[in-house]
C-alpha positions as CSV (number, residue, x, y, z in Angstrom):
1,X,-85.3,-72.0,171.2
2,X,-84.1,-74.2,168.3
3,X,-81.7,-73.9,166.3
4,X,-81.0,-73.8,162.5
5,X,-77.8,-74.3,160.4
6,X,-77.7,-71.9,157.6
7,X,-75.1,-72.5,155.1
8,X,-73.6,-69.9,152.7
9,X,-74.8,-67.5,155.5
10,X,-72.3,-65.1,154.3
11,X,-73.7,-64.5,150.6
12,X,-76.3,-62.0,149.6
13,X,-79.6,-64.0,150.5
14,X,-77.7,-65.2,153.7
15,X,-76.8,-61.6,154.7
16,X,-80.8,-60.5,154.5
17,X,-82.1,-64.1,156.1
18,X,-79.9,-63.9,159.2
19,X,-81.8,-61.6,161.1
20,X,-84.5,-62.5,159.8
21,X,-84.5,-65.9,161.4
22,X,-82.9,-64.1,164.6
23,X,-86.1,-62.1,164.6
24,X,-88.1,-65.6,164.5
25,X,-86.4,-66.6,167.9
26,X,-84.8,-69.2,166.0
27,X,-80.9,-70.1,167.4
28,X,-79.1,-69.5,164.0
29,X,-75.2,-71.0,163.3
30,X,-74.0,-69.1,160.0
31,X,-71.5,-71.3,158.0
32,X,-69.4,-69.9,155.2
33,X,-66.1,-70.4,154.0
34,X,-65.1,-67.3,155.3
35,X,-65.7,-64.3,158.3
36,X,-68.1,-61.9,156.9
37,X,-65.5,-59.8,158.7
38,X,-66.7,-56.0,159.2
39,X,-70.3,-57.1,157.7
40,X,-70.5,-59.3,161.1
41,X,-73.3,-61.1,161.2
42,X,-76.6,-60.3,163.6
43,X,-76.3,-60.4,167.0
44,X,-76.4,-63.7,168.9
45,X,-76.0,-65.6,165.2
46,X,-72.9,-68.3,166.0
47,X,-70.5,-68.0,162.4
48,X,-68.8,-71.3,162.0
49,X,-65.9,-71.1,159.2
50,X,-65.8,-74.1,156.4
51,X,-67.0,-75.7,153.8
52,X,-70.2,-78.0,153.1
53,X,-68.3,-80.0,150.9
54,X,-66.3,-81.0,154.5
55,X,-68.3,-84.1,155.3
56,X,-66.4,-84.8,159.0
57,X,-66.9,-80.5,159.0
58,X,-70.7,-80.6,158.2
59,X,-71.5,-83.3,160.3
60,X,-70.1,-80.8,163.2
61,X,-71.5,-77.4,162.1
62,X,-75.2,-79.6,162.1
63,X,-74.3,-80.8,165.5
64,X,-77.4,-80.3,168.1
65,X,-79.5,-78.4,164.9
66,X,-82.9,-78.8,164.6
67,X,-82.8,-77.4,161.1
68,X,-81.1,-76.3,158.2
69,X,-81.4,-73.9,155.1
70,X,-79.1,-74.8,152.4
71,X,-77.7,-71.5,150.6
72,X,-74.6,-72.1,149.7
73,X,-74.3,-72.3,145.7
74,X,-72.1,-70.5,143.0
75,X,-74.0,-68.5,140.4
76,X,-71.8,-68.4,137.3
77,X,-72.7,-67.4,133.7
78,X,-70.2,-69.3,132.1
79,X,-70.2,-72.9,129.9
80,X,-67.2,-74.1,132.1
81,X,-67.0,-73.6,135.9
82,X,-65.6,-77.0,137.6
83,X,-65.7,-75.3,140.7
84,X,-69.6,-74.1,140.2
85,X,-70.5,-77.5,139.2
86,X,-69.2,-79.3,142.3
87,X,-70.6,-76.8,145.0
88,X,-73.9,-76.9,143.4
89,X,-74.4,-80.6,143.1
90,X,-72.2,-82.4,145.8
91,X,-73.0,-79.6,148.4
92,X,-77.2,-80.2,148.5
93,X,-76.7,-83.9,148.2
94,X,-74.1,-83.8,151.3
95,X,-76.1,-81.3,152.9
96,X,-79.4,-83.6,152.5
97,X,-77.8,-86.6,153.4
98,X,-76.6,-85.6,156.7
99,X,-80.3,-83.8,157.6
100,X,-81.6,-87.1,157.0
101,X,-79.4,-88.9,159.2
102,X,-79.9,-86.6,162.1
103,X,-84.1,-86.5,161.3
104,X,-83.6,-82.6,161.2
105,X,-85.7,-80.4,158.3
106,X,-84.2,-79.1,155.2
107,X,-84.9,-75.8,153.6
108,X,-82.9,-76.5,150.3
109,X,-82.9,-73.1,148.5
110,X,-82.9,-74.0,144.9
111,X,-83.7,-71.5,141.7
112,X,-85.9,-70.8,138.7
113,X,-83.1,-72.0,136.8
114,X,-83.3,-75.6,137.9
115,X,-86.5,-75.6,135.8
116,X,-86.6,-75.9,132.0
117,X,-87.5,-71.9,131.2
118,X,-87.2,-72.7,127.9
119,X,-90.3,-74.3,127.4
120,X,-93.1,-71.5,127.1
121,X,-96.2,-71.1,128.8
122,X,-96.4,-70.4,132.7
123,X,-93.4,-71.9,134.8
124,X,-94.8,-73.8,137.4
125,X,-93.6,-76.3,139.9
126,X,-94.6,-79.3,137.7
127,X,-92.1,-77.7,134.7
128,X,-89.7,-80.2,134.1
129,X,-86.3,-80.0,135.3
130,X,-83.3,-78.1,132.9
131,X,-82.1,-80.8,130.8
132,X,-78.6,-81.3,128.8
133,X,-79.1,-79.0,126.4
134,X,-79.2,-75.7,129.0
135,X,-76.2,-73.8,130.6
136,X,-74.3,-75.0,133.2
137,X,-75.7,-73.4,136.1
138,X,-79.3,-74.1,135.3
139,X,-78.0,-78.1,134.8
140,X,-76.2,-77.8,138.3
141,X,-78.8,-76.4,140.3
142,X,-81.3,-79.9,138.3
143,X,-78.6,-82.1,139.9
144,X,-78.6,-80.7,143.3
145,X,-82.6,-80.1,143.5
146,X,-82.7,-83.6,142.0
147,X,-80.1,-85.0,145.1
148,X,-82.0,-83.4,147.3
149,X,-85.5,-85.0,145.9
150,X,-83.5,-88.7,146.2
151,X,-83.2,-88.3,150.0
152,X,-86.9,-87.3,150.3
153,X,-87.3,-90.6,148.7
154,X,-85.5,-92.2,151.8
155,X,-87.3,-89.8,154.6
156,X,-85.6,-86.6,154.7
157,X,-88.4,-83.6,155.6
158,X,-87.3,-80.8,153.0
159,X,-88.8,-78.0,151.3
160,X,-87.6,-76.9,148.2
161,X,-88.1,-73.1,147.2
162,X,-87.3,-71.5,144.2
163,X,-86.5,-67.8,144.0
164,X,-86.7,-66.2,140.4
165,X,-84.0,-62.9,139.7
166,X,-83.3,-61.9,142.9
167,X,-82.9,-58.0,143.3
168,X,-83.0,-55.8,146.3
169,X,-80.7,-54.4,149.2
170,X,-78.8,-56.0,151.0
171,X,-76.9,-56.3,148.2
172,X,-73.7,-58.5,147.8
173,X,-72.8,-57.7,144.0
174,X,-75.4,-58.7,143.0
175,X,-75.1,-58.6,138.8
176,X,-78.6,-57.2,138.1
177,X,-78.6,-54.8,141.2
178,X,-75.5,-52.8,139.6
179,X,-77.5,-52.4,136.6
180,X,-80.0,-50.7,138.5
181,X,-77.5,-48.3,140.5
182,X,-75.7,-47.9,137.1
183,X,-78.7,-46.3,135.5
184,X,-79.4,-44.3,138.4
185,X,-75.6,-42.7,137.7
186,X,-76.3,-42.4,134.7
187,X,-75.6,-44.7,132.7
188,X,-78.1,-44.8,129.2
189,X,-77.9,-48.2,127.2
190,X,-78.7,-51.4,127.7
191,X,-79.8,-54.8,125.8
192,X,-83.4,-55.7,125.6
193,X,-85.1,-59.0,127.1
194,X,-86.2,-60.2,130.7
195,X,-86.8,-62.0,133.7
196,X,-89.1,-62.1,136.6
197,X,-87.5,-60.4,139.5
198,X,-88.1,-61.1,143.2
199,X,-87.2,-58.5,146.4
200,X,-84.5,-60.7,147.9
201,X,-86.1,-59.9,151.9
202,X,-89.3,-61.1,150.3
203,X,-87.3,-64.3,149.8
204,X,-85.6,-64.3,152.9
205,X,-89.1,-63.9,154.7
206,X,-90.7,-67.1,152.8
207,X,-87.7,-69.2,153.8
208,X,-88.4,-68.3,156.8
209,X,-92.2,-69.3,156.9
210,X,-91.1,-72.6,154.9
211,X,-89.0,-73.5,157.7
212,X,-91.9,-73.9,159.7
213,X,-95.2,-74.4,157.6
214,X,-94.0,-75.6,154.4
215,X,-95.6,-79.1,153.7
216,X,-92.6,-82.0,153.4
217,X,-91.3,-82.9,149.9
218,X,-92.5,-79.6,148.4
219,X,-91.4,-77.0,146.3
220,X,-92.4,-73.3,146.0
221,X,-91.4,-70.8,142.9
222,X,-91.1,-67.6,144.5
223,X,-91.3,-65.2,141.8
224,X,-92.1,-61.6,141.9
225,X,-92.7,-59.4,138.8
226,X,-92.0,-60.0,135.1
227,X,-90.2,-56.9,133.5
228,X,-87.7,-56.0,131.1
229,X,-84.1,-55.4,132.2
230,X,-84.5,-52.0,130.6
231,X,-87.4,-51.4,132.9
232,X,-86.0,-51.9,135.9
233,X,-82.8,-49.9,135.1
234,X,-85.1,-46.7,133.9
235,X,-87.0,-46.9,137.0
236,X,-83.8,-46.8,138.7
237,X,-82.8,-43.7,136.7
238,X,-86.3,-42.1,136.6
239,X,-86.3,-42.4,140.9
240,X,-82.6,-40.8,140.8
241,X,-84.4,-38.1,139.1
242,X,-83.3,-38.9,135.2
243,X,-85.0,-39.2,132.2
244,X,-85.5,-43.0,131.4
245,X,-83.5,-45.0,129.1
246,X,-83.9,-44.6,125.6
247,X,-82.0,-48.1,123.8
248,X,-82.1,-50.9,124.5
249,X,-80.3,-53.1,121.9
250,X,-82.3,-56.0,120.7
251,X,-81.0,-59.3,121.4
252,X,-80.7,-60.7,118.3
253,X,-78.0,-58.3,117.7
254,X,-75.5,-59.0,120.4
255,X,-76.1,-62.5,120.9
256,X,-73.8,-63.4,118.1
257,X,-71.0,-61.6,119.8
258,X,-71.8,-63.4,123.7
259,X,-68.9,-66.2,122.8
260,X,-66.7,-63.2,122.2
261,X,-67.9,-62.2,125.2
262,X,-67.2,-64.6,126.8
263,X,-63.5,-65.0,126.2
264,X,-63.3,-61.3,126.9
265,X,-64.7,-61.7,129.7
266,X,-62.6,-64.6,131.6
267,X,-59.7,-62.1,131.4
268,X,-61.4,-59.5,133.2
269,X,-63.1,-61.6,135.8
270,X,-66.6,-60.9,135.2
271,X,-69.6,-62.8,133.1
272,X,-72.0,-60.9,132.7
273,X,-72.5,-61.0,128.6
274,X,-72.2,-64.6,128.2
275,X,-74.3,-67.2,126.1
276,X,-76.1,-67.8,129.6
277,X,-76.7,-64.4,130.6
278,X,-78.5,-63.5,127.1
279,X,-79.8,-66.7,126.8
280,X,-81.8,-66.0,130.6
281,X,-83.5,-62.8,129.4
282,X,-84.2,-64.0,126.2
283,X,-86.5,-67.0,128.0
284,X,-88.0,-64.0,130.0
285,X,-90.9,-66.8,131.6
286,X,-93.8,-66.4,133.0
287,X,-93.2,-67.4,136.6
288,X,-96.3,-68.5,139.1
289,X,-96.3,-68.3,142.6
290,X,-99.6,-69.5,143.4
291,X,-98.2,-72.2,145.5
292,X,-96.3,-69.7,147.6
293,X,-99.1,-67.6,147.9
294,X,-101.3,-69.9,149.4
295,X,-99.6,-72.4,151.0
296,X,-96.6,-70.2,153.1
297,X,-98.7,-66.6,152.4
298,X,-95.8,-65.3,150.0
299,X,-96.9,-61.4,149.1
300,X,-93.5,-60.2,146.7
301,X,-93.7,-56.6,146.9
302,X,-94.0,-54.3,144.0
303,X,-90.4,-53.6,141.6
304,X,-90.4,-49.9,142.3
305,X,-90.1,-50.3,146.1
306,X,-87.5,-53.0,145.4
307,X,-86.0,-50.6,143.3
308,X,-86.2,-47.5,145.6
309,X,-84.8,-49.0,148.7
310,X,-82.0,-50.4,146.7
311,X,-81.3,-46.9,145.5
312,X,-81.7,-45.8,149.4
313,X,-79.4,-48.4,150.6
314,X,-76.6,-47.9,148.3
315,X,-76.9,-44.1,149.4
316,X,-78.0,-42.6,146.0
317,X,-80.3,-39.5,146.1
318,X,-84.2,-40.5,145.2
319,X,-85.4,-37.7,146.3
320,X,-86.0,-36.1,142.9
321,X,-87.9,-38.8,142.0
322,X,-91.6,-40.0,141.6
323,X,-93.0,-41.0,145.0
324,X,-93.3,-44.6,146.2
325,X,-95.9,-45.6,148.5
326,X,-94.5,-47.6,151.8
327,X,-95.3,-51.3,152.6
């Protein structure tokens, strides 16, 4: 069996590709800065504690590795996030560097937001990277896809994938996700805009496949559906058996009040109505896949099954609503 390195096991695309890899008979070392604790990891996965931005420590967590999938980022909404910044550039080009010393492959999971969105038209893999003038996230995952790309100059054998909004159990607080579960309690108002959203085991599965068949120095967009944010939170309402939701607040009413946010926000530890997080469903893009879909066999499956088994998972009652066909 070989084995893979999987860093920022413990997050919420981590939690869903563990056993998926396990399932692949590949020998899988977790590393995160800390034990998932009572969410253990799969059976027969090794969990290493540290951090990628150890250099002596990654050298030893890639120790007798014949692979490894690079998870471990910081998605953060704000214009200021030192900490963000630093994991999501240093970490891929450490990361990269060390997989090229040692020959190994690299799955470097990136995101939709390293790419300009801005830019109309259909996102592709050839859309140029986010440039100056885009937040802070977007910018740091450009510098760590673009680290990553500088060692494939030199040798290294990566793949690059892409996942869009990433939705779907299991979840790990996932920002969008408790939208969805919010709706389905009740909850009736919401701003307009969107994204395209992608069943995070979907994504876990073409990582997977990329570790083995995707073609060196390429990059896949993984993207799923295209749908408003008030869509996906009245499906989650109209499958708990309530009516759908009837506002949604047009953009260009609260954006002007998203640096108030903001403030308000740092003080009580969350970010989601930022600049950024407006500013992502107002580019709403048009996301292809095509590469995906015929180069690794990427089939995303459809947002009311995402939906549903979110619902499911987090132990909310669908059963008084509208039927959704199995996969």
């Amino acid at each position: 069996m070989k084995r893979v390195l999987v860093t920022g096991a413990g997050g919420y695309l981590g939690s869903n590709l563990l056993p998926r890899l396990a399932a692949a008979d590949w020998k899988v070392r977790a590393l995160g800065p800390h034990h998932p604790g009572p969410a253990a990891p799969p059976f027969g996965v090794e969990w290493v504690t540290g951090s990628v931005l150890d250099e002596t420590f990654l050298a030893e967590a890639m120790e007798d590795c014949d692979a490894v999938v690079h998870l471990a980022a910081r998605i953060t909404l704000r214009r200021r996030d030192p900490v963000a910044w630093r994991l999501n550039t240093r970490g891929p080009a450490l990361v990269a560097a060390e997989a090229r010393r040692r020959r190994i492959r690299m799955v470097h999971c990136s995101s939709v937001h390293a790419l300009d969105c801005s830019i109309g038209g259909t996102i592709t893999e050839a859309t140029p990277l986010a440039g100056v003038e885009r937040p802070l996230y977007d910018r740091s995952k450009a510098v760590g896809q673009q680290a990553v790309l500088a060692e494939v100059a030199k040798g290294l054998d990566a793949v690059i994938c892409l996942p869009t909004g990433i939705i779907g159990p299991v979840d790990r607080g996932s920002r969008v996700n408790g939208l969805i579960r919010a709706a389905a309690r009740g909850r009736k108002v919401t701003v307009s805009g969107g994204f395209d959203w992608v069943d995070v085991r979907d994504v876990a599965a073409a990582i997977t496949v990329a570790l083995d068949w995707g073609r060196a120095g390429r990059s896949y967009l993984l993207s799923g559906a295209r749908a408003q944010i008030s869509t996906l939170m009245s499906l989650g309402a109209i499958l708990a058996g309530r009516p759908p939701l009837r506002l949604a607040f047009p953009l260009e009413w609260v954006r002007p009040l998203a640096p108030l946010g903001e403030v308000v926000g740092s003080r009580l530890g969350t970010d989601v109505f930022t600049p950024a997080a407006l500013g992502a469903l107002a580019d709403s893009p048009t996301v292809s896949n095509r590469r995906a879909r015929e180069e690794l066999g990427f089939l995303p499956r459809p947002l009311a099954m995402t939906v549903r088994d979110l619902l499911v998972s987090a132990e909310l009652d669908v059963s008084a609503g509208v039927g959704v066909g199995g996969r």
